[in-house]
C-alpha positions as CSV (number, residue, x, y, z in Angstrom):
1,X,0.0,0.0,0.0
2,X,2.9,2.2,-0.8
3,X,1.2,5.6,-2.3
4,X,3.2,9.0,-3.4
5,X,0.5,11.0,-1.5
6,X,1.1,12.0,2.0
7,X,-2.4,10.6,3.3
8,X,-1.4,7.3,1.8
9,X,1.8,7.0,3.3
10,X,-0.2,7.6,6.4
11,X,-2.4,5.1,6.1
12,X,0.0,3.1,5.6
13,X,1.8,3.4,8.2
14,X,-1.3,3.5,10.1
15,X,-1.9,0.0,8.9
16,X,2.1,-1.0,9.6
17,X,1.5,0.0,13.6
18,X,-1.8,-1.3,14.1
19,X,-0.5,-4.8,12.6
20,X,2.2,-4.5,15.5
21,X,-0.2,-4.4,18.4
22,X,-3.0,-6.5,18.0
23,X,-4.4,-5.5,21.4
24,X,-4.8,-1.9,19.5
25,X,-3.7,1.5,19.9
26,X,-4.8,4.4,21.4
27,X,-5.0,7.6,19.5
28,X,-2.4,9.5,21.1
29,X,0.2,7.0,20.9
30,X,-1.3,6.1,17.2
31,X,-0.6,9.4,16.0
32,X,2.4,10.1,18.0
33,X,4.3,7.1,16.5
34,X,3.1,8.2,12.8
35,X,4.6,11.9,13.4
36,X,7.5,10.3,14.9
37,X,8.2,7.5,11.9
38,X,8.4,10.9,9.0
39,X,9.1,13.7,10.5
40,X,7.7,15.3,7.1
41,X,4.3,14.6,8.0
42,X,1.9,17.5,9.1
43,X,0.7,17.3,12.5
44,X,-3.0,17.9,11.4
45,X,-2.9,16.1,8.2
46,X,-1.8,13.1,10.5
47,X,-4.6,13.9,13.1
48,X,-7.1,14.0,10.4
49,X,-6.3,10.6,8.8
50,X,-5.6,9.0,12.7
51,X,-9.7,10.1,13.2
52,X,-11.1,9.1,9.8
53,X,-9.6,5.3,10.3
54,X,-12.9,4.0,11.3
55,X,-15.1,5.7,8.2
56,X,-12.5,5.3,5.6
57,X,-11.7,1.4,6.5
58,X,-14.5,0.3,8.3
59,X,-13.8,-3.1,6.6
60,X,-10.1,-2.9,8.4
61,X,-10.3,-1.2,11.7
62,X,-12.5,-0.8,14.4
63,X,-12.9,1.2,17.9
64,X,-13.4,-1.3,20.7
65,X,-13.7,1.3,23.2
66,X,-13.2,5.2,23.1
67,X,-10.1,6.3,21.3
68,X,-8.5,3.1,20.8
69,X,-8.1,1.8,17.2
70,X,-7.9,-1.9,16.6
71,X,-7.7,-4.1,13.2
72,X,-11.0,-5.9,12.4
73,X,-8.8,-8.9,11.7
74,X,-8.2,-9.0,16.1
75,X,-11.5,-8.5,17.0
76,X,-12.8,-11.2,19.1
77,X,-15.2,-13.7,17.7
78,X,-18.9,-12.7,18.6
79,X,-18.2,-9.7,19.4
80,X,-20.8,-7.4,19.5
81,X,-18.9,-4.3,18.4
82,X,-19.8,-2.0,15.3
């Protein structure tokens, strides 16, 4: 999923991160350790993309609870989470 456009290197590396901790991440650090991987990256277009996860890929990730971000793929079997 390597893209030339900055919101797709985000994602990507969204993606990248959120593989790395199944147990999910919470936003802060989520977006902290995006910033920190390309220093290149806006703060806000980062902040934007970390908070649109959930609309853009709702096939991909998931919130489990308030502000943490998890990968569909490590949600628990039954469930009952949007």
């Amino acid at each position: 999923m390597q893209s030339p456009k900055v919101t797709g290197r985000i994602y990507a590396k969204a993606f990248e991160l959120l593989e790395q901790h199944p147990e999910g991440l919470r936003f802060s650090e989520l977006r902290a350790a995006i910033e920190a991987s390309d220093r290149s990256f806006h703060p806000k277009t980062v902040n934007g993309c970390v908070w649109k996860l959930p609309q853009k890929f709702p096939d991909r990730v998931y919130k489990p609870s308030r502000g943490l971000f998890r990968l569909v793929k490590y949600k628990p079997s039954g469930a009952d989470v949007p």
